[in-house]
N, C-alpha and C positions, 0 to 999 in steps of 0.2 A: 390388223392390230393383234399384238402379242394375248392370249387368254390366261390370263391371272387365275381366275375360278376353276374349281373341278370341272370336270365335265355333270353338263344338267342334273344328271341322275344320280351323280355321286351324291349329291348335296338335294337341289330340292329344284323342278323344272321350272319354279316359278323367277328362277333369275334370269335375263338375259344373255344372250351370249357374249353381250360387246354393250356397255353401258352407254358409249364414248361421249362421255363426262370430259370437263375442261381437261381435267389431268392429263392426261396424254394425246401432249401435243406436238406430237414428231412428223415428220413426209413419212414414215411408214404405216401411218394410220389412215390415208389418206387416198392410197390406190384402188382403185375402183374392179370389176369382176377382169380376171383375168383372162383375153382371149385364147381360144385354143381348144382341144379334145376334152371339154367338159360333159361329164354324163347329164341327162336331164335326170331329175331327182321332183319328187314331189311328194312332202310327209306334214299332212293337216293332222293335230293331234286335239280329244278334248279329253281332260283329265283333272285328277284334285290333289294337293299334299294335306297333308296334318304332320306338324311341326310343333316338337315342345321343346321349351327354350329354358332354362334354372335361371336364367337372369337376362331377360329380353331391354332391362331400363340401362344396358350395358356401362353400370358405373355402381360404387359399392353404397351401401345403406342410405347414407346420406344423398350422394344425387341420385337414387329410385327417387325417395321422397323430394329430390325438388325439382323434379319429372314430373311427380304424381301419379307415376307405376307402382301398379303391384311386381316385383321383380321376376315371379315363375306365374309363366303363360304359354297358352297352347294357339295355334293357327291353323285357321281351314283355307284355304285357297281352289277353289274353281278355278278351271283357264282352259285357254286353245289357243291352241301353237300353230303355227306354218314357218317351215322351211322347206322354199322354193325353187330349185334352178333349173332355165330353159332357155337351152341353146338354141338358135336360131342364125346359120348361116354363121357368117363373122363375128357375130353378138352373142352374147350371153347376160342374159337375165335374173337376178336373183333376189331373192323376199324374205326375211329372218321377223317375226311377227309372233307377237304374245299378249293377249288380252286374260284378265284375271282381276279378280279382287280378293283381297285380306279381309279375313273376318277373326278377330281377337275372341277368346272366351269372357277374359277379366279386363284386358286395358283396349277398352272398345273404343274410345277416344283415336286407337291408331287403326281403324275398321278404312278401307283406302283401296281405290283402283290401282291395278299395275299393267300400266300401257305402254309396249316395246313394238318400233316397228323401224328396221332398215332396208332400203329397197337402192338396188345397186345396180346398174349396167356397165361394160364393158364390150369394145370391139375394135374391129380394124376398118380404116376409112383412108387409102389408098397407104402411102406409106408410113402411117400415124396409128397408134393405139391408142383410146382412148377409153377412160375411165370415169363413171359421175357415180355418185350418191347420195342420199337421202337421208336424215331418220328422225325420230319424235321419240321419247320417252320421258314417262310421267308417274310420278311414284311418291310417296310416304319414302322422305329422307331413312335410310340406316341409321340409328342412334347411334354408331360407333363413329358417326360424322357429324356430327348436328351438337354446338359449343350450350352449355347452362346457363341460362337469363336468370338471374340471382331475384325470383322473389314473383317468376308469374311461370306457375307450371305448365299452362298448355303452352306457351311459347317456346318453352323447352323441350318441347314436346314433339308437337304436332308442327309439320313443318313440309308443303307438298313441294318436290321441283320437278320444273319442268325444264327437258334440253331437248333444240333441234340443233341440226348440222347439216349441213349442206356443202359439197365438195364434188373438187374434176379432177383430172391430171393429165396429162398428154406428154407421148416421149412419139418422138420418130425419126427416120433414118431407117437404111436398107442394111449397113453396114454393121461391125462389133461395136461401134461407139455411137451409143444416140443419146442426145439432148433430151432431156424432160424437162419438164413446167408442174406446177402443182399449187392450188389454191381450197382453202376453203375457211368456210364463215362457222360457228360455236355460238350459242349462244344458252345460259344458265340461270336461271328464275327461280326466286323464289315466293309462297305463295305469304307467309307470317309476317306480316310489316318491321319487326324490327329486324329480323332479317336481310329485307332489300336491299339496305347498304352494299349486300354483298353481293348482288348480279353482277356476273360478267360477260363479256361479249369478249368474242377473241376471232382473230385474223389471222389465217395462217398461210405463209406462202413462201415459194421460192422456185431453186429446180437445181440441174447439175445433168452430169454424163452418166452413163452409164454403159460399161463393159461387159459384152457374154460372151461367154466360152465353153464349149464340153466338158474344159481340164475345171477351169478354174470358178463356174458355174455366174454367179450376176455377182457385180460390183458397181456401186454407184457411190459417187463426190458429189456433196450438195452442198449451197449454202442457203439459208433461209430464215427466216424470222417470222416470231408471233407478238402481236400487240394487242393487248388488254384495254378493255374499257370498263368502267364501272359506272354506268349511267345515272346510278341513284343515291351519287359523293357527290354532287356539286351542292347541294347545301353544309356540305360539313367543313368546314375552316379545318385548313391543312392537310387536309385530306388528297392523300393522290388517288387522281380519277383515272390517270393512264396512265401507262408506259408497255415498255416492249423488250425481247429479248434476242440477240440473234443466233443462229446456229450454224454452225460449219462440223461436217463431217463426213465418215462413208457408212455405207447401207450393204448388206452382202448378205446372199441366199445361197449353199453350198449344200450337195448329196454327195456323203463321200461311198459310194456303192449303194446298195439297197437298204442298210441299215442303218448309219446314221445321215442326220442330216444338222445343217448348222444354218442359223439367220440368224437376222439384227440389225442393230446398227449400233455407233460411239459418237458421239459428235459433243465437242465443246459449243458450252451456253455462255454466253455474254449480256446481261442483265441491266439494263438503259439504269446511267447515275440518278436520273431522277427520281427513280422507283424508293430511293432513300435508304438503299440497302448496304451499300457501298461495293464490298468485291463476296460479300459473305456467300452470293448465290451462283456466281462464278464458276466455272471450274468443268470437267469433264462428267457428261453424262452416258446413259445407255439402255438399249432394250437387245435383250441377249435370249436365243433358246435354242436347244438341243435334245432331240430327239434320238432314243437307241434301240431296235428292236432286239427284243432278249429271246432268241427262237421264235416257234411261228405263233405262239401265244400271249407274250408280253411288250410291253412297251413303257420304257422309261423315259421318263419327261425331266428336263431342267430349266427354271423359268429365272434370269432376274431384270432387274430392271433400278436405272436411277433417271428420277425425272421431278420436274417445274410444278405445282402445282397453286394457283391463286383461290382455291377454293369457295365456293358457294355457299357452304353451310356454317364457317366462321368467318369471323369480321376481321380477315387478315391483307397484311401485306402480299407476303406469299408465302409458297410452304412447299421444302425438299423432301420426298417419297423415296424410299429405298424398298425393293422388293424382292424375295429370293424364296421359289419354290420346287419343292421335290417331289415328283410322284409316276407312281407305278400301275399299271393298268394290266391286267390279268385273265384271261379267255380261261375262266373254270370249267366251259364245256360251250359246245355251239352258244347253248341259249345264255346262259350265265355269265356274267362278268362280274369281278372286283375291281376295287381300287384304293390303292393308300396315299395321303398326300400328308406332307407337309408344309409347313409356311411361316415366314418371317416377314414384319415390315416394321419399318422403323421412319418415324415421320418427324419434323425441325419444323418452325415455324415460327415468322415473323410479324407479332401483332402491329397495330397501328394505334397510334395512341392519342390518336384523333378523334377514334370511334368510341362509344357508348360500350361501358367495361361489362364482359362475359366473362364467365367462369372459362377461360381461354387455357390451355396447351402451349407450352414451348416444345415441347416434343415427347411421344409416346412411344412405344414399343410392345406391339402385339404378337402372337404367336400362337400356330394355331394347327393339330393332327386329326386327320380325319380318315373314315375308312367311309366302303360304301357299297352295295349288290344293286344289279341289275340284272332283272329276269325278263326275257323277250318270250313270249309265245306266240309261235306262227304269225311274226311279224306282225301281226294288231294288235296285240296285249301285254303293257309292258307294267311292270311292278318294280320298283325300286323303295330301297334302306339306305339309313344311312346315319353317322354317329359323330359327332365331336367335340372336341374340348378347345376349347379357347382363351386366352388370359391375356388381360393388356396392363402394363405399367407406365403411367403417364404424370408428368412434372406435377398435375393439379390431382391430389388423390382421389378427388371425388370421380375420375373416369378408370379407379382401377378396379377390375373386376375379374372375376373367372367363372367362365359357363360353361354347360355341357348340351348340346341340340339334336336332339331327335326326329327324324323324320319318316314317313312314311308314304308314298306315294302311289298312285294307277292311271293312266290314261291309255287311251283306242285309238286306232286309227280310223279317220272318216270315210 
């Protein structure tokens, strides 16, 4: 999966590396550890952020107050990391793992565990590769996702979910052109009763060919499809409980020398007429990145993406995600690193008018620059900063807001 976020330290260690939320639901989130020359790696960390935020109720005066946040609030977070990889033979094994909890100064109301764990294999099993994974995570929804209940503030509030995923894929052949397969099961919870309405389960599958070459590096043709279920709409008159969308497209991984590299994929979505959308959600998607070493110090990243989303934390039909981010990564000295990021996202969305009315979003637009230090001492003792500014514009004024977040972090190695 494509990484949207800074890297950990830029920002604050307590996020995951990979959320993998309904949102992205493509065959390339899906491939499991990659067989081949992986080093073994093993980095157990325990450590703590403090985080201050000018406006954490992330909506202007009015939705703080019918949150029932104070809007400037500070965060302590405790945790311990593991990331894991151990090759063995044709296999390769891998653990990406983060236990932690949130501790608010003033909106203690949002005081919440933060549980992240993906656990991956990969290997070869005669002329087949083969790929599974795992994962759980559990958390206190982000405010900049979670729609206003007009008239009960901790529901607009407090809001936990929970997602597992579970997923394989298999390609094989000896030859430049092998067949692949690829399945896996999504599923998104929420813990606030009037919320429920909006769990989803989702199914994703397909497969297609795939081409490698030295010259021309991996190329893959898929088609495949995901199907939504909302188990908790069959009491609701007219409500659609399911539908499904399909996808056709190619996937490509390219290193043009040693210093850039290209991946992604483009694939047109076709979105089932029952879904009651008509062609609005139609049309060509993608998850695009490109990397560029700038000498032997820096590294420029370019991240976009357009994708599906049926989201969990409003009471929607569905909802189109656009994403576009810029950032630079800077070697100030062995131990030292910076990094500057930019970011745009732009989000559409389809309510349902069948559901119990939320302060809802037809579409938003966030934006958001960030800087950030990372200081390593003799590889046990890492110290990271970090600073930024944010601001969203959204159809319903109550979610427009501009903040500024601070952070400060330390964790060792075990």
């Amino acid at each position: 999966m494509m990484a949207w976020a800074l890297p950990a330290w830029a920002q604050d260690e307590t996020a995951p590396t990979d959320d993998f939320g309904i949102a992205a639901l493509t065959p390339n989130n899906i491939t499991g550890v990659s067989n081949g020359a992986v080093p073994r790696a093993i980095d157990i960390r325990a450590g703590s952020d403090v985080i201050y935020d000018s406006n954490l109720a992330r909506a202007n005066a009015g939705g703080a107050a019918a949150r029932g946040l104070v809007r400037e609030d500070a965060r302590f977070t405790p945790r311990v990391s593991a990331n894991i990889t151990l090759p063995k033979g044709r296999w390769v094994f891998a653990l990406n793992a983060l236990a932690g909890y949130d501790f608010y100064i003033r909106n203690t109301q949002l005081n919440r565990e933060r549980v992240y764990f993906l656990g991956q294999a990969g290997g070869q099993f005669s002329i087949c590769d083969i790929g599974s994974q795992v994962g759980y995570a559990r958390r206190q929804n982000d405010l900049l996702d979670l729609a206003i209940i007009p008239g009960d503030t901790r529901a607009s509030t407090v809001n936990v979910q929970d997602t597992v995923r579970v997923g394989g894929n298999l390609a094989c052949g000896r030859g430049l052109l092998r067949p692949n397969s690829y399945v896996e099961y999504r599923s998104s919870s929420n813990s606030t009763a009037a919320r429920q309405i909006a769990d989803v389960d989702a199914v994703i599958y397909g497969g297609g060919l795939t081409y490698t070459s030295p010259k021309l590096g991996s190329i893959s043709a898929f088609v495949g499809r995901v199907d939504f279920n909302f188990p908790n709409r069959g009491g609701v008159l007219a409500a659609v409980q399911s539908f499904g969308a399909s996808q056709y497209g190619l996937r490509f991984d390219r290193r043009l020398g040693g210093r850039l590299q290209l991946s992604g994929q483009v694939f047109y979505t076709d979105v089932d007429n029952i879904a009651g959308l008509g062609s609005r959600f139609n049309g060509v998607n993608w998850e695009l990145a490109a990397t560029l070493r700038t000498g032997s110090r820096g590294l420029l990243s370019f991240n976009t993406a357009r994708r599906l989303d049926p989201s969990a934390a409003f009471n929607l039909r569905l909802g189109e995600i656009s994403l576009y981010q810029l950032r630079f990564d800077y070697a100030l000295s062995p131990l030292l690193q910076a990094t500057l990021s930019a970011q745009r996202r732009t989000r559409n969305f389809q309510s349902d008018p069948a559901f119990p009315r939320l302060v809802l979003l037809t579409d938003d637009t966030l934006s958001q620059i960030s800087a950030g230090l990372v200081y390593n001492y003799r590889q046990r003792l890492r110290l990271t900063t970090s600073a930024s500014y944010v601001e969203r514009n959204a159809s319903a004024t109550l979610y427009n807001f501009r903040a500024a977040r601070v952070s400060v972090g330390a964790s060792i190695t075990l």
